[in-house]
N, C-alpha and C positions, 0 to 999 in steps of 0.2 A: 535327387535334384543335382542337377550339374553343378561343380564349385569353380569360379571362374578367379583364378588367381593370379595377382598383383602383386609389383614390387617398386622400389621406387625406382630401378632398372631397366625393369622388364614386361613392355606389355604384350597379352598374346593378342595376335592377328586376327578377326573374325572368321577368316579358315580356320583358325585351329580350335573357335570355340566350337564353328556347327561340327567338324569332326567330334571335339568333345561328348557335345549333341546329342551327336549320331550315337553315338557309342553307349550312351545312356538310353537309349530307347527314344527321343524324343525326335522329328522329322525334320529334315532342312528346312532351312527360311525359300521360299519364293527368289527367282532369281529378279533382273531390273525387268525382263522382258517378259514375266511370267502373267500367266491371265489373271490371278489371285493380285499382285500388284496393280496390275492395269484396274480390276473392278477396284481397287485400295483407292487410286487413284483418280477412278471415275465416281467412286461416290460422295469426292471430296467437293460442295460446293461452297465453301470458303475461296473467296477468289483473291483474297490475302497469301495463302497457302502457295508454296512455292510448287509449280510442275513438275520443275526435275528435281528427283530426289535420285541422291545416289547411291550405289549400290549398298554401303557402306551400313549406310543410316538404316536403309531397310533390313537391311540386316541383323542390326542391332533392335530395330522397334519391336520384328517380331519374334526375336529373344527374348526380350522383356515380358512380351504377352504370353508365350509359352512356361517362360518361368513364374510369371503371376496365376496361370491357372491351375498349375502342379500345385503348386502352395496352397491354392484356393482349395484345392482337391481335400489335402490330408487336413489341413484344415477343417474342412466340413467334416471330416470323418471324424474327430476329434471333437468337433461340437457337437452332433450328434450323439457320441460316445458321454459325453459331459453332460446333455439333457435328460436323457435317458437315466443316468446315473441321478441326477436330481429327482426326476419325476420319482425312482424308486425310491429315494428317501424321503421325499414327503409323501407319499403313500402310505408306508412303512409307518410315521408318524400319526398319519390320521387313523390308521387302520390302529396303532396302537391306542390312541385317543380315546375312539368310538369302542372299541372293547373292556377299555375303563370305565365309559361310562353307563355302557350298556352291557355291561353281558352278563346280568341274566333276564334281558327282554327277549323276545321272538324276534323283533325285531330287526336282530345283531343275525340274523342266518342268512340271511340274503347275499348280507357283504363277505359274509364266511365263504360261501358258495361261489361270489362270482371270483374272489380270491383266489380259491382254489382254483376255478377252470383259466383262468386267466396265468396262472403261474403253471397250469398244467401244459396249456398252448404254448408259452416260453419256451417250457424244456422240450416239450416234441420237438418244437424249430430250431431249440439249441441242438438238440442231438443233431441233425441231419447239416447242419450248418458249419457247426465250428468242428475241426478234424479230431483233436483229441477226445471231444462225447463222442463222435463218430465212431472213433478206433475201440473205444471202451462197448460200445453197441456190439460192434463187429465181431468183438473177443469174446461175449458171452454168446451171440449169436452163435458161433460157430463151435461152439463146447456142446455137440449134441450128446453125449453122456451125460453131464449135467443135469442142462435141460431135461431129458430122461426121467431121472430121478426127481426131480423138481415136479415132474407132471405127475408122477407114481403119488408124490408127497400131498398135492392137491386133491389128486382122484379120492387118495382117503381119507383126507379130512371130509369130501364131498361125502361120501359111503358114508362115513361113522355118523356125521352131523344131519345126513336124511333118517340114517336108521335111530338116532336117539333121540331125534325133534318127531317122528314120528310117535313112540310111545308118548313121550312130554305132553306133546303139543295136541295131539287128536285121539290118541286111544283112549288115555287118562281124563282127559279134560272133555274131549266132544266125540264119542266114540260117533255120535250116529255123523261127524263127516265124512266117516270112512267108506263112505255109497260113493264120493268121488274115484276111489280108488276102483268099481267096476268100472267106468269109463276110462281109465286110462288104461286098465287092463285089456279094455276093447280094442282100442285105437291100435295099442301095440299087434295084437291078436290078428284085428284085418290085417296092418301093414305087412305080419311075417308070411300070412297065407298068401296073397297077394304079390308078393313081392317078385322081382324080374330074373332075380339069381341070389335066392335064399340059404343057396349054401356058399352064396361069398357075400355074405354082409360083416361089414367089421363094425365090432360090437363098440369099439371104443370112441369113436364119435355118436355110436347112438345113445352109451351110455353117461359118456361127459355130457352130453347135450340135456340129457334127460335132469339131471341131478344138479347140472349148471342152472338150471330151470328151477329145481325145487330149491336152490340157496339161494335163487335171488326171491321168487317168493316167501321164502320164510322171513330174508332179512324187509323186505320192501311192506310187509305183513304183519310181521310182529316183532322188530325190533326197533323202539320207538324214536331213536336218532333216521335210523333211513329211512321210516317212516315220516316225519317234518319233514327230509328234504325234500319227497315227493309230494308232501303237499304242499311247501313252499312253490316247489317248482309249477306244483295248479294253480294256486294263486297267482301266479308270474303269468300264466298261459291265459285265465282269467282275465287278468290287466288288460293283458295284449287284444284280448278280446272287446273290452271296454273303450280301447283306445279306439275299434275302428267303428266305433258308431259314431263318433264326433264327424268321421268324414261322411260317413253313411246319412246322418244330420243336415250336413254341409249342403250335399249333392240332392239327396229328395228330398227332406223339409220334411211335413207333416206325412208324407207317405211313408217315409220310414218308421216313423215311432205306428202306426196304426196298419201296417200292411205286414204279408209275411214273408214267406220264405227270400226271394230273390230282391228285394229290398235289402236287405241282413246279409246273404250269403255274398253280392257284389264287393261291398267295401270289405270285407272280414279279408276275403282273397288276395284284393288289391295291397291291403295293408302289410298282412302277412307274408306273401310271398318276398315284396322288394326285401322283406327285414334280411329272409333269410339266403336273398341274393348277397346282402351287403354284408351278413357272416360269414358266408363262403369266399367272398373276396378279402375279407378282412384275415383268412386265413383258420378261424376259430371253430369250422366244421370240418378243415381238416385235421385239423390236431384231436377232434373229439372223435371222429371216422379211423384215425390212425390208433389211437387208444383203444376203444373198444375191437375193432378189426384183427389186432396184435392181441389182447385178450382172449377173443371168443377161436383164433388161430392155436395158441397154447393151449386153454385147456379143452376144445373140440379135438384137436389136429385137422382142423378144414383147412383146405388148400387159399391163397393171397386170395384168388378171388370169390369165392365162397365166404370166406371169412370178410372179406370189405366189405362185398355188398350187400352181407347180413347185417352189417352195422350200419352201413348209408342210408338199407331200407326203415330203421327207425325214426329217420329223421329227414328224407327225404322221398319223393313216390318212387315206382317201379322203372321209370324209364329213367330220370337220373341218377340213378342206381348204377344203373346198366352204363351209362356213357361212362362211369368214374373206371369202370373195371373194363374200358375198351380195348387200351393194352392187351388185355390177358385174352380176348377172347377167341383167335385165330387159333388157340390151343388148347380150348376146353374139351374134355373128355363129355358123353351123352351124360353121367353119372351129374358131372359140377354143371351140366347145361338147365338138368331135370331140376336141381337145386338152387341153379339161379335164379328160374322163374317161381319155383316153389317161394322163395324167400319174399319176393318181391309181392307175391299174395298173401302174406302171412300177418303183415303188419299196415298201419297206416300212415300218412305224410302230417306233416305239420300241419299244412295250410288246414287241409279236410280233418283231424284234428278240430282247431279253429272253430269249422263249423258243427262237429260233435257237442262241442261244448257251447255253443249259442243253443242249440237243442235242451241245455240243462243237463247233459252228459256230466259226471264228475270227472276235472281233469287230470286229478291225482291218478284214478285208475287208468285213466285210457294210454297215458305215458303209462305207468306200473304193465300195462297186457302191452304195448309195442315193446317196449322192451325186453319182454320175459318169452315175448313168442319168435324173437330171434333163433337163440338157441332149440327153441323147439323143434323151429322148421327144420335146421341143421340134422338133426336127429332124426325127425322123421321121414326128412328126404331120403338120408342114406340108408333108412331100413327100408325104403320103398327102391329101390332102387341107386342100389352098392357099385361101387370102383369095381372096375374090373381090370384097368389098364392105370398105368404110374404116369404121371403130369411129368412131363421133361422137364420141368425146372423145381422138382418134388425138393428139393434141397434148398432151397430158397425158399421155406414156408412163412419166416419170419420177416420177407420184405414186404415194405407196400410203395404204394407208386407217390413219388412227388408230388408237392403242393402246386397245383397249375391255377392259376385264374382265369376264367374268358372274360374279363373285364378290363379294363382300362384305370377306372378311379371309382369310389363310393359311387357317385352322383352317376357313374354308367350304370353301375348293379341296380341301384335303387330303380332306375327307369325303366330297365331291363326287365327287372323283375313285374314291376307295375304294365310293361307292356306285355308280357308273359302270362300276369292275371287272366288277361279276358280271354284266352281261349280254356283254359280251364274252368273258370267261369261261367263262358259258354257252354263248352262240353258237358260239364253238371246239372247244369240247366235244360238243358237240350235233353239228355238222359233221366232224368227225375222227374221231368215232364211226361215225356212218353212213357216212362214205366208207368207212372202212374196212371196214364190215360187206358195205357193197356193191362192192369190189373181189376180198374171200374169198367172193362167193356168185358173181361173173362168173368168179375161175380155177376154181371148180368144173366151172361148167357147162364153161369152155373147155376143161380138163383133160377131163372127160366126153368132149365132141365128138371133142380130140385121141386118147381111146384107143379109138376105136372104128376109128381108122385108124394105128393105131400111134405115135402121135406123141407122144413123151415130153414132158413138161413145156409140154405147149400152153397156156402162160396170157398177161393183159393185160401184164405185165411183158415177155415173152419176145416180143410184139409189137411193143410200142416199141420192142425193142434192134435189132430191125431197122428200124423205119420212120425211127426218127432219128437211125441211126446217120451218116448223110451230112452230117448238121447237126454230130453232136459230133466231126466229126475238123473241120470247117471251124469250131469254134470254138477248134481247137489243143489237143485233149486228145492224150494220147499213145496210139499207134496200139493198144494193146492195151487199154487202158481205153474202146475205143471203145462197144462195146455196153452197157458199164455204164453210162456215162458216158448214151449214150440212151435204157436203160430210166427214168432219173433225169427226165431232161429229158419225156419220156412222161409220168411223172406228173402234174407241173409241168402240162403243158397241158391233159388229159384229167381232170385230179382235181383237187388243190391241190399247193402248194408248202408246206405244213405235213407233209404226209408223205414227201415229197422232202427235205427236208431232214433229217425224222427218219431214213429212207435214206442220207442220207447223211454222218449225224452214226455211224451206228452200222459205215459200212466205216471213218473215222477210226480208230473204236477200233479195228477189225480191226486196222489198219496199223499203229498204238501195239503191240500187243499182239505183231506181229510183229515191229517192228523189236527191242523190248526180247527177243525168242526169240533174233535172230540175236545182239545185243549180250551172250549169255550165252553164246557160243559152239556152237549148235545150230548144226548146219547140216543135217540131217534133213527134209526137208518134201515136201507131191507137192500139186498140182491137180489137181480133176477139171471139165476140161474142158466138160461139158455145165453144172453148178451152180455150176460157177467157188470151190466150196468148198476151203479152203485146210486138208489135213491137217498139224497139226503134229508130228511124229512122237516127239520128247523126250521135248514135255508132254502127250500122247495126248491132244489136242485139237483141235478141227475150228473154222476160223474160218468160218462161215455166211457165203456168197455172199460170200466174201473179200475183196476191199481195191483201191482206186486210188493211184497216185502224186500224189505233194504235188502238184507242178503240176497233176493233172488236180482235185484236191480245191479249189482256188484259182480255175479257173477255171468247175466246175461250182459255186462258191458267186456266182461272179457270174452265172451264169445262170440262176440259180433266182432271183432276187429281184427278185418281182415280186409282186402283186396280183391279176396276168393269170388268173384263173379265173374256172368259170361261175356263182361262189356271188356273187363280184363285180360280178358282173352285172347277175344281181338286185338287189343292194343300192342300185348307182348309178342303175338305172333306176326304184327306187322312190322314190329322194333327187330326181331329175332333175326328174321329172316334179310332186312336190311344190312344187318351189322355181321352176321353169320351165314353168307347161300350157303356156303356148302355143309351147314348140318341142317338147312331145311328140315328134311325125312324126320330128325330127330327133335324138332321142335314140335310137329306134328305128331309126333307117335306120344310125347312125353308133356304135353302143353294142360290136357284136361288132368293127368296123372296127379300135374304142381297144382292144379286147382282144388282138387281135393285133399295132395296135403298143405294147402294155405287154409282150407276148412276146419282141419285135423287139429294142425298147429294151432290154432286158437281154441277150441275145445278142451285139447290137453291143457291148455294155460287156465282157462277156466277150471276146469278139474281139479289145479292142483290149487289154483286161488282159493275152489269151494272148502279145501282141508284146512285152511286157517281160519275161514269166518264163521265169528260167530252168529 
């Protein structure tokens, strides 16, 4: 601020202050004749107010305003600074408080959790914000020896802690999970025969990828702190779910609570989506997109955008995925193209999420497989199809791109997002329909074919339980859930995994419905063998196409979560090709490849899920 100095001698002239002024960065005042004066003076309709005002005066009025707004300026930064600083100590207070009082209720892990993520978002935006994290980022970023060594130091604790949780944990304790381990012996097996240029595959994203995989399953599995968060965080996912029947209540009344599917799936979408417009603007999914991205970049070595939009894909769908990594995309190699779309099939979105779990999905596992099938994808993209050529900005593996928001304020995202619902919404709808209509018009015709040669129950279902039955014992289901367990996994490839899940939301209930038969003391009941329909004999009731065991329900929910379909497909090749012409050829040549391993990628997760459960 300019200091404007007096004596009892000497005053300076209003020239010499706006030089002053000037010289400080701040802009001349308006001259008498200036248009900024004239509108000064045409907006004055005090008719007290003298016309002429002279040069003098204005001069000085809008000095004064000039110097009130500077002050006003640092000021406000200084309040700011001071609120801020309050809000953390009485935080800091309650947070200590409530840990006094509670901690050792359940209760207390919630505030733990959002604690953390919340303190975690700070420091991301501190690093990038204030120059001294900055410089401290910068310095370790650029020590690639280090690094180096730091990544050798990881790889083997990853090695030793697969190889000795493996005897621990399954040979000793549950040898017979060890059937999971042919399935992934497969997976690997097709991709190496298979693969585009098998003598240039680098093994060390296949094999960080792989084992990155098996430490978050063992911790997510069996070690019973990350195990709570993960259920905390389904119960959280739960709520969210609860909360959108109040609007779903709101909107159709008695249709909602007595009707199905598209009564439920509208408000779940509407509700969901604006939430997680309004964390992206709030800044809090980029700070968790920046964390895990930088994670899964170290110990894979995937390249900025492989590595972000394997993390984005956890938590958002395949096409905003892709817009966060737009930057990057004018220079992606075929190898990170093959891999971007792979990724984006490998995992599922919140919102659809959301409606997994209105299904009776558990939501602990369906986050536990998006997560765990990140890395997977990574891994088995690059053994399907390996680097052949260096990223020109291969030395920058550790950046990621800026927090941007397309929003305006909360109350834009929130709407944004709510207006962004209904075409997804519709698109689901529109799609779940027609499969469906066109799955009851193929067992028609199949059923037709079959009884012309006597063949009872010839349909698309009854196909798959054989074609994939070899796949769902090698993924560890239990021996007699085996053809259920395939017609499921059938769907999943040959249709969507929205109606695989709805499949296999409704054998849960079966199972509910039975065990509470036995738990009243029935013990009454018969199978029939060809429909697998389960007579209850008490309650004179028939459980339609009957039920699997928990662990087989646990592991066909990690197999089913994926993308991996041919409506998928489409979508990415019509984003692709938008965002990228000129690797068209290459999205074409490599589009079905990523579908199959968004397939892969969730089976392996499954596989390695089936090694811990018991």
């Amino acid at each position: 601020m300019a200091q404007v100095k007096q004596n009892d001698d000497v005053t300076q002239s209003p020239h010499a202050v706006e030089l002053q002024l000037m010289a400080d960065g701040i802009p001349p005042a308006p001259s008498s004749d200036s248009p900024e004066l004239e509108r000064l003076s045409d907006s004055d309709d005090d008719e007290s107010a003298p016309q002429d005002v002279s040069t003098c005066c204005a001069k000085w009025y809008f000095l004064r305003r000039r110097l009130y707004r500077k002050l006003t300026e640092k000021l406000n930064g200084c309040l700011r600074a001071g609120i801020l600083v309050l809000c953390l100590c009485l935080f800091m207070a309650y947070f200590s408080y409530a840990m006094y009082r509670h901690h050792d209720s359940s209760s207390i892990v919630g505030l733990v959790v959002i604690t953390v993520i919340a303190s975690t978002v700070l420091v991301v935006r501190g690093v990038s914000r204030y120059e001294p994290l900055a410089r401290i980022n910068k310095f370790f970023m650029s020590h690639s020896r280090a690094s180096r060594n730091l990544k050798r130091c990881v790889t083997f604790a990853c090695v030793t802690t697969t190889c000795v949780t493996l005897v621990t944990e399954v040979i000793l304790v549950r040898p017979e999970n060890l059937v999971s381990l042919t399935g992934i012996a497969a997976i690997f097996l097709i991709f190496l025969m298979t693969s585009t240029h098998p003598h240039m595959i680098s093994w060390q994203p296949v094999l960080s990828g792989f084992f990155l995989q098996y430490v978050l399953a063992l911790a997510i599995l069996r070690v019973p702190a990350v195990h709570s968060v993960f259920l905390w965080c389904g119960d959280v996912i739960t709520l969210l779910v609860t909360f959108s029947k109040k609007g779903g209540e709101f909107i159709f009344g008695d249709l909602y609570r007595n009707n199905g599917f598209i009564f439920h799936f509208i408000p779940l979408v509407a509700f969901i989506i604006p939430l997680l417009a309004i964390l992206e603007h709030l800044g809090v999914l980029d700070a968790l997109l920046k964390i895990v991205g930088r994670f899964l970049a170290f110990c894979t070595g995937a390249s900025p955008p492989e590595a972000l939009n394997a993390s984005a894909n956890i938590f958002m769908g395949p096409i905003d995925s892709i817009m966060i990594i737009r930057p990057y995309l004018k220079d992606v190699t075929p190898s990170e193209l093959h891999c971007l779309m792979a990724n984006g099939m490998s995992t599922v979105t919140g919102s659809i999420m959301g409606v997994y779990i209105a299904f009776g999905i558990s939501p602990d596992h369906l986050l536990a497989a998006s997560v765990m099938s990140a890395p997977a994808a990574l891994a088995v993209a690059k053994l399907a199809v390996p680097e052949t050529r260096r990223r020109k900005d291969d030395g920058v593996a550790g950046e990621m791109l800026s927090h941007t928001t397309r929003y305006r304020s909360v109350m834009d995202a929130a709407s944004s997002g709510a207006i962004a619902s209904l075409a997804l919404a519709g698109a689901v709808i529109a799609n779940v329909t027609a499969v469906s209509s066109f799955i009851e018009m193929t067992n028609a015709c199949l059923r037709w074919l079959g009884g012309l040669v006597d063949i009872r129950d010839f349909t698309l279902q009854r196909i798959c339980s054989y074609l994939f039955y070899p796949l769902a014992l090698a993924l560890g289901v239990d021996s007699r859930d085996g053809r259920t367990v395939a017609e499921l996994l059938g769907i999943k490839v040959f249709i969507n995994e929205v109606i695989a899940y709805a499949k296999l939301g409704e054998y849960k209930v079966n199972r509910l419905k039975f065990d509470d038969y036995l738990s009243r003391n029935f013990t009454e009941w018969s199978v029939d063998d060809m429909t697998r329909d389960v007579f209850l004999t008490g309650w004179n009731e028939t459980l339609k196409e009957g039920f699997i065991s928990v662990r087989s329900e646990i592991i066909t929910t990690y197999a089913l979560c994926g993308f991996a379909n041919f409506v998928s497909v489409g979508i990415i090749i019509g984003c692709y090709i938008v965002l990228v012409p000129h690797r068209k050829m290459v999205v074409f040549q490599y589009v079905l490849r990523s579908m199959f391993v968004g397939h892969c990628a969730s089976f392996l997760t499954a596989c390695i899920a089936g090694m811990f459960l018991s």
